[in-house]
N, C-alpha and C positions, 0 to 999 in steps of 0.2 A: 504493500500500500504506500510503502514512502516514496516509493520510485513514480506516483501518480501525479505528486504536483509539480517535477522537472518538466514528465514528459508535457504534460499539461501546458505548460508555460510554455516549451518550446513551442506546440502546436499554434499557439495561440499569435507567440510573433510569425513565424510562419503566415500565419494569412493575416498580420495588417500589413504584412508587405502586398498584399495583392490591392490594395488600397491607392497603392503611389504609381505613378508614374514609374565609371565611380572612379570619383578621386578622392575617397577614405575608403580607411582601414581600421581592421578594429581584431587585437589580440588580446585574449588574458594574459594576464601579470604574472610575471615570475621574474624574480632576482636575474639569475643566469642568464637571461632571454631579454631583458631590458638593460642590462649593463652594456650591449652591444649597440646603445644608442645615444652611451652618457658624450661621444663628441659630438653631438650633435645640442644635444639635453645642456649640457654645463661647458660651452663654450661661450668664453665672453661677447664672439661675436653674436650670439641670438639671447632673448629674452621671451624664453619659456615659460608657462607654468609647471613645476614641472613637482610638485608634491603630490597630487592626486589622481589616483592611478584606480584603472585600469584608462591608458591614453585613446583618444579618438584620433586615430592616426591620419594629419594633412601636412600640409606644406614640404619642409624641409624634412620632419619625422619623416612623413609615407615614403619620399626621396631614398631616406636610409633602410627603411624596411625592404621597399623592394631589391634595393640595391645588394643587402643580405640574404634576399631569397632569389637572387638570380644569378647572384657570385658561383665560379668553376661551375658554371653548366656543362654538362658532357655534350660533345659534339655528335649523335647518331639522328637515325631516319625509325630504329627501332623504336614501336611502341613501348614495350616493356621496358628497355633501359631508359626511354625520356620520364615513364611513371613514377620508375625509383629514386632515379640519381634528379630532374628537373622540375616536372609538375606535378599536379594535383590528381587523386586521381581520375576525378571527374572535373574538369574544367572548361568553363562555357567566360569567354569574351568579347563583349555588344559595347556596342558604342551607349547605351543607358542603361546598363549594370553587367553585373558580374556576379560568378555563381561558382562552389567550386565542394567538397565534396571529398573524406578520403576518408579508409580504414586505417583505423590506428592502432598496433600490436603495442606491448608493455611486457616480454617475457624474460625474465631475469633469473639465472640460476645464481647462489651464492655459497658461502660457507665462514661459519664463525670459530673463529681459530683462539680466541682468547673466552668466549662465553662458557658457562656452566649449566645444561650440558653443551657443548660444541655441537650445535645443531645446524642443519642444512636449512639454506634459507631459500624461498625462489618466492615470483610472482609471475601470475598469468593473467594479463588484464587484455581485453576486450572490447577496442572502442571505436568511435567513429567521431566525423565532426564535420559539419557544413558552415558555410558563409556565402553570403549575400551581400551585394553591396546594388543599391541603384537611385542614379541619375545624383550622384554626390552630394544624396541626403540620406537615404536607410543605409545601416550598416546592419546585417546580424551574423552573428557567431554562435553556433549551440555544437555543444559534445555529447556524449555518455559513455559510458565504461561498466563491464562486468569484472568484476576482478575475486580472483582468491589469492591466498598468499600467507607465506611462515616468513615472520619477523627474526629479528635477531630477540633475546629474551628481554631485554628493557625495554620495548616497543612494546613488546606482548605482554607485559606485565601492567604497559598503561591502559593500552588497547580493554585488556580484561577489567581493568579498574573502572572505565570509561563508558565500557560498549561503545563505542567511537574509534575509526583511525582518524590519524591525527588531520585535520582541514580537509578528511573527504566526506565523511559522513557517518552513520548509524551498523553498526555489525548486526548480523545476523543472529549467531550463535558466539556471542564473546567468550564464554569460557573454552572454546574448541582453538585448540593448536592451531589449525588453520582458518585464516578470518575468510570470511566471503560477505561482501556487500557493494551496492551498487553506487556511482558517481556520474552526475549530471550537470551541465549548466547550459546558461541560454542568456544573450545579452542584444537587446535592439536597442541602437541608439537613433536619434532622427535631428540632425542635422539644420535645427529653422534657419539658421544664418552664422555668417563669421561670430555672432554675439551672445548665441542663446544655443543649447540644447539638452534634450533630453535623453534619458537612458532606462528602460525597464530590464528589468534583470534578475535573475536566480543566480547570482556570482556573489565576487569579494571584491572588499574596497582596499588599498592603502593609501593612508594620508603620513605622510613623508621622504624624506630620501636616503634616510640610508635600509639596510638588511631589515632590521629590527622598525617595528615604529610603537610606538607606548600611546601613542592619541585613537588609531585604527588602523587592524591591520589586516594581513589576508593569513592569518594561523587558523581562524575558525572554519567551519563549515561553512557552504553557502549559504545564502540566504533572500529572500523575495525583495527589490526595492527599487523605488524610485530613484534615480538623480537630476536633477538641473542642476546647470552650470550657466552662469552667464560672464560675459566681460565687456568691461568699459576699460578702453585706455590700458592703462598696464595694472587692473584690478580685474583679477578674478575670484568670482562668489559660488559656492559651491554647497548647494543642500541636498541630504540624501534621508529617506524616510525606509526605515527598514522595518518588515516583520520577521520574527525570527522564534526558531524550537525553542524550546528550552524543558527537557529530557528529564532533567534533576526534580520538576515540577508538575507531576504527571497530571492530567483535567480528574477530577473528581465527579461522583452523584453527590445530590442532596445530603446521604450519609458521611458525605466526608470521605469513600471509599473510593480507590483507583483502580480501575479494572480495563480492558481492552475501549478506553474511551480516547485513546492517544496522548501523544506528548501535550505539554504545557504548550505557551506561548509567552514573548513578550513584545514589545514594540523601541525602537529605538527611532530619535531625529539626530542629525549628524550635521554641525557649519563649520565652513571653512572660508573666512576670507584671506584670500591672498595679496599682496601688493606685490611688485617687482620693481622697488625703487631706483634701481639700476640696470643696467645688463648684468652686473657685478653681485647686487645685494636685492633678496627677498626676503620679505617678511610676511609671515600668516597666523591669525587668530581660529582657535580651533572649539569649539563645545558643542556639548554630547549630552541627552538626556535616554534613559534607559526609562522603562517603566513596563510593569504584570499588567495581561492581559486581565490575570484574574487575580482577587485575593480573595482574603476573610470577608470583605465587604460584600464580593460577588464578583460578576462580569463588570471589567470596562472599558475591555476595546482600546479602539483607536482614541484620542485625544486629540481634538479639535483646536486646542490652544495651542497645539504644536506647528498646527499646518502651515501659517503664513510661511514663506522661504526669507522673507528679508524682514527678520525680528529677533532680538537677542533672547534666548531662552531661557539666560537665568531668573532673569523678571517676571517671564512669564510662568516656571515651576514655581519662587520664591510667592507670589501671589497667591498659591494655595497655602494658606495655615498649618495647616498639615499635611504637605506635600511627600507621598512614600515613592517619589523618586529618586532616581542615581543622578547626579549632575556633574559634568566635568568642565573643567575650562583648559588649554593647555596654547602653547605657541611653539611654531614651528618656522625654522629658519635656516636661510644658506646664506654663502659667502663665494662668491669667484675669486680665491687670493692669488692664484695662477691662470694662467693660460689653460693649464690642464688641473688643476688640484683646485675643489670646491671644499670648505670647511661647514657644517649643518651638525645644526640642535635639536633639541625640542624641548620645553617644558611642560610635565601636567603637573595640574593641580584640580584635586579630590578636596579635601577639606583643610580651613587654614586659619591657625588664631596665632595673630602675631606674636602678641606676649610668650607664647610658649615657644612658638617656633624659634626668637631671636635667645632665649632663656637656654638651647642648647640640651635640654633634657629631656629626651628623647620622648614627648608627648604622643601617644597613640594617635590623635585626631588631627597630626600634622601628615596628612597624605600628599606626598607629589612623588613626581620620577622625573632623571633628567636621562639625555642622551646627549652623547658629543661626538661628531665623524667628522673623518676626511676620508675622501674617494678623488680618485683620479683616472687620466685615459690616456693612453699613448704616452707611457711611463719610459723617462730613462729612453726619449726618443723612440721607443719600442712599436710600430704599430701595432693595435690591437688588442695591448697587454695593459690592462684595467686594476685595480686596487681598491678597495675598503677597507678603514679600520677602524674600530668604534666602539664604544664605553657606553654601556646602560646602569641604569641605579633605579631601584623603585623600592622604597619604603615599606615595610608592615601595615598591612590592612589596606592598603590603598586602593582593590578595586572592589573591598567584600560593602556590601550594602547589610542593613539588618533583617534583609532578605534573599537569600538565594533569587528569589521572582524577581528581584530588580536589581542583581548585583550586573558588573561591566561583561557579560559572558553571551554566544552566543551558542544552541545545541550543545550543552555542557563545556564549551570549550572560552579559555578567554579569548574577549575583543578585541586586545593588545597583544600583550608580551605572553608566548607559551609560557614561562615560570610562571607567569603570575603575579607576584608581591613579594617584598622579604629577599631582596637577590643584587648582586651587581654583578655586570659580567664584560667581558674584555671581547672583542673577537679580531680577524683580520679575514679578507678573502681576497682573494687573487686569482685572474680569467686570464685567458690566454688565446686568438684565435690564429691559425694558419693554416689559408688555403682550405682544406675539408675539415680540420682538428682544432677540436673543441681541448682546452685545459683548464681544469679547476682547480684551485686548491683553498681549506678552511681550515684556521685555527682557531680554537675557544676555551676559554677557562669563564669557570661563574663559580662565585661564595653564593651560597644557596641555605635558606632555613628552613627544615620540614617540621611538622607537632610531632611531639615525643606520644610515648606510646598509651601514655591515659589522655591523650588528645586533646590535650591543651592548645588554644588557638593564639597561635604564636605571629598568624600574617601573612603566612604566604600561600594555603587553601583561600583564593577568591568566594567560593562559594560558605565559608561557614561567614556566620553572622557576627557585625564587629559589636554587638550589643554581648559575647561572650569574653570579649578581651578579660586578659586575668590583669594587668597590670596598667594602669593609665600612662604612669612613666617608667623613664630608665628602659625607651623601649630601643634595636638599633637594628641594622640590616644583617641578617645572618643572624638574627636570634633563633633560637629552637634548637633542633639537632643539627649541626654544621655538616654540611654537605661542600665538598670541592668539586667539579667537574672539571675534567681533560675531553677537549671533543678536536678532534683531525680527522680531514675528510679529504679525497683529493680524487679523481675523475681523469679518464682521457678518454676522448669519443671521436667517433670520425663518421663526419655529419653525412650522411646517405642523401637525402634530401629535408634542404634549410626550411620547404614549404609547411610540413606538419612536423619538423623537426626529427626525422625519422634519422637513428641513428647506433651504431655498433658503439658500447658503452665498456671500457673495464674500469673498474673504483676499487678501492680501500676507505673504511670507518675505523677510526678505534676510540672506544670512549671508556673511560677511566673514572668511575664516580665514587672520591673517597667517604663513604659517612661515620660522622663521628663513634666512635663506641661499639661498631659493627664492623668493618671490614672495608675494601672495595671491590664494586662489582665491576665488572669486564668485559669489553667486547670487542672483537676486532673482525668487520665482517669483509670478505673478498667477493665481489661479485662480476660476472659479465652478461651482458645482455641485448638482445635488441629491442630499441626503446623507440618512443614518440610520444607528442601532444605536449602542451607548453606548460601543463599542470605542475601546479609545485608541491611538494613535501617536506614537509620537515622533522628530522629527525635528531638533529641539535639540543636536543632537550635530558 
C-alpha cells in the first residue's frame, strides 16, 4: 500500500503534462553528481542561487549538464553500443519537448572483512526513470526501484531499529537479514517565467552548500510538497509546504488503539530568502515550522496560517498562546574568497535565552548548530578535481520537541543532520573526474553522545521529548555515552553512460565506532558492482 501514493503522484504529473503545449533540465540531488557543476555554481564570474537544491536546470547550468552527458561519446552506427556507452534508452527529440526513458540496474556484490560476523553483503535493485521536458516550461523527472539487499551489520542494526533504510523508505520485514522494500519519486516543475516557478513533488529538498546541511536536508525519506520560488534582482524567495509520514506516530481509533489504520502524519512550511550581495558574497535567512496532523486535541490538518508564501512565520506560530509547534530560525551563507575556493556556514537556532547562553553553563534550552566549509574546483590547477571540508556542531536536544508528533523528523528519520543532536563532527571529501573515471574519496571523525542504558535523555535521540531532560545545566556536546567515529570511504567507477549515470563501480568502507565502556565495532566492507540513477545514500552514520 505504501508504494500507492509515489505511483499515484507520478501518474498524476504525467497527465498535467498533457495540458501544455526544452531548454530545462531537471535532476535529483546528490552530492557526487552536483559537485561536477561547483565551476560553474561558485565561480566569481556568475551569480547563482545556489543553496536550494534540487536545481531547475537553465542557462549556463543546462550548458554544463549536457556538456557532462555528452562528454567521450563512442563513435559507432551500432544501436546497442550508442544505448550503453551514449543515450537514453528510449529517446524522443522535437523541436517542443523532449522525452526520454531508461532501465536502471543497482546490482552490487560485497564482502565485510573487519564486521562481526564477516558477512557477504550484495544489493539487487530494480529500477527505471522517465523525463519530460516541453516547450521550456514543464520539466518532469519520476523513478522507482524494487530492491532487496544484506547491509554490512551497523546499517542493519539501524535499519532493524528503524524499519527504514536510510533516505529511501519503509522495510518490509525489518527484523529479516535481508531488507526488501520499495523506492519512488516524481518531481514536475513548470516554469511561469525567468521570475517565478513552481514545483510539485514526492522528492527531497536541500537548503545549503556544503555535504551536510543542519536547516534541511535530503537524509530523510521522500516526501509530498509544494515549492515556489520566485526572484527579483539578485533576491531569491523560496517557500516549500510539505506533508510528511511520520511512523513513530501510528493514527489511532477512538480507543486510543493502533491497528492497520497507517502511519501518522505531520505537516511542515519551509523559507528561505536568499540575497547574492555580490558575485562574491551571499547571504540567506532560513525558518521552518513543523507541526501533528493529529494530537490529544484531535484532527488538525493542514494550517491555514501557514499558507501565505511571503510572511515570517515566527509571528504567525508565536500568535497562538499555546502554540504545540517546532519552530526554527537558522542562516545560511557563502563567500567567493578565491577564484576557485568558496568558504559557507550556517547557523540554527531552536530555542535561545540570552542570559544563559552568554552565562556559559551549559543550559539545556540553549538549542543551535553551527556549520563551517570550504569547497573548491579545479584544485592545484587540477581539472576536475573538486574538495570539501567541513565542521558540524549541534547541541543536546536541539531538534527533540515535547512531542515526537512535532519534533524536526520526517518518516522517523531526521530533517537535518543523520546524528541528530549531541554530536560534532569533522569530515573532508575529495572527487576526481577523467575522461570515463569517476574518483571519490571520504574522510570523517564525529564525538557522538548516545543515553546510557536506563535511558536517560541525554540529547541526541531527536525523537524523545525535551520535557524529560534530567539536568537543566552543566549540559555539553558528547554528553551521555561517548561514542568516536572513524568513517573512510573511497570509490572508482568508470562511467558506462553519464545519461542515467550507468556505471562499473569498485569501493572500500571502513568505519570504526569507539563506544565508551563497551568496545569498538567494525566494519570494512569491499564491494563491486554495476550501478545507476542519481539516488543518494548515506551510510556515514
Amino acid at each position: 500500500m505504501k508504494f500507492i501514493k509515489p505511483v499515484s503522484l507520478i501518474v498524476a504529473l504525467l497527465g498535467l503534462t498533457a495540458i501544455a503545449q526544452a531548454q530545462i533540465g531537471n535532476q535529483a540531488y546528490s552530492y557526487q553528481q552536483y559537485q561536477k557543476y561547483n565551476e560553474v555554481l561558485y565561480s566569481p564570474q556568475t551569480r547563482l542561487h545556489t543553496a536550494v537544491k534540487p536545481y531547475a536546470f537553465k542557462g549556463d547550468l543546462l550548458l554544463k549538464l549536457d556538456s557532462i552527458e555528452s562528454a567521450n561519446r563512442v563513435d559507432s552506427k551500432n544501436w546497442f553500443l550508442r544505448k550503453i556507452f551514449n543515450e537514453h534508452l528510449v529517446e524522443v527529440n522535437k523541436e517542443d519537448h523532449s522525452f526520454y526513458l531508461d532501465v536502471l540496474p543497482d546490482f552490487v556484490m560485497g564482502k565485510d572483512l573487519l564486521g562481526t560476523p564477516r558477512r557477504n553483503t550484495w544489493t539487487n535493485t530494480r529500477g527505471f526513470q522517465v523525463g519530460l521536458t516541453v516547450n521550456d516550461k514543464f520539466s518532469l523527472r519520476a523513478s522507482a526501484f524494487e530492491n532487496q539487499a544484506v547491509f554490512a551489520e551497523y546499517l542493519d542494526n539501524y535499519m532493524t531499529r528503524n524499519a527504514i533504510v536510510p533516505g529511501q523508505g519503509t522495510l518490509e520485514h525489518p527484523e529479516r537479514k535481508t531488507k526488501d522494500w520499495m523506492y519512488a519519486t516524481a518531481s514536475l516543475t513548470y516554469d511561469f517565467s525567468k521570475y517565478f516557478q513552481a514545483t510539485f513533488a514526492y522528492d527531497k529538498n536541500h537548503i545549503g552548500d556544503g555535504y551536510r546541511s543542519l536547516l534541511l536536508s535530503d537524509f530523510s525519506s521522500n516526501y509530498t510538497h509544494l515549492k515556489l520560488s520566485g526572484k527579483i534582482g539578485n533576491v531569491q524567495y523560496t517557500s516549500i509546504w510539505a506533508y510528511m509520514n511520520d511512523p513513530k506516530n501510528p493514527r489511532r481509533d477512538s480507543a486510543g488503539v493502533s491497528g492497520r489504520y497507517g502511519d501518522g502524519a505531520k505537516w511542515g512550511a519551509f523559507q528561505y530568502l536568499d540575497y547574492n550581495a555580490t558575485n562574491r558574497l551571499s547571504v540567506g535567512f532560513f525558518q521552518a515550522v513543523v507541526w501533528a496532523n493529529a494530537d490529544e486535541a484531535g484532527h488538525r490538518g493542514f494550517d491555514f496560517n501557514y499558507l501565505n508564501p511571503a510572511i515570517f512565520l515566527r509571528p504567525v506560530e508565536s500568535n497562538n498562546s499555546s502554540s504545540p509547534d517546532k519552530m526554527f530560525l537558522g542562516l545560511n551563507a557563502k563567500y567567493k574568497a578565491f577564484n576557485n575556493l568558496t568558504a559557507y556556514g550556517q547557523f540554527l537556532l531552536g530555542e535561545f535565552t540570552a542570559k544563559e547562553f552568554f552565562a556559559g553553563n551549559g543550559y539545556a534550552h540553549n538549542k543551535w548548530g553551527v556549520q563551517l566549509g570550504l569547497k573548491g574546483f579545479d584544485i592545484f590547477k587540477v581539472k576536475n578535481l573538486n574538495f570539501l571540508t567541513e565542521f558540524n556542531a549541534v547541541r543536546p536536544y536541539t531538534y527533540q520537541h515535547f512531542s515526537s508528533a512535532s519534533n524536526y523528523s520526517n518518516n522517523g528519520e531526521p530533517l537535518a543532520h543523520p546524528r541528530g543532536a549531541n554530536f560534532k563532527e569533522f569530515l573532508a571529501l575529495f572527487n576526481y573526474s577523467w575522461k570515463r573515471f569517476d574518483f571519490s574519496m571520504q574522510g570523517l571523525y564525529s564525538l557522538y553522545g548516545t543515553d546510557p542504558a536506563d535511558g536517560r535523555n541525554m540529547g541526541g535521540d531527536i525523537f524523545k521529548s525535551y520535557l524529560d531532560i534530567p539536568n537543566t545545566h552543566g549540559n555539553f556536546i558528547g554528553q551521555g555515552v561517548k561514542n568516536n567515529l572513524y568513517y573512510v570511504d573511497a570509490k572508482a567507477a568508470y562511467v558506462l553512460n553519464p545519461k542515467y549515470n550507468l556505471r562499473l563501480e569498485l569501493g572500500y568502507s571502513q568505519r570504526y565506532n569507539k563506544v565508551q565502556d563497551v568496545g569498538t565495532e567494525k566494519s570494512g566492507v569491499i564491494s563491486f558492482g554495476l550501478r545507476s540513477s542519481f539516488r543518494n545514500f548515506y551510510g556515514d552514520m
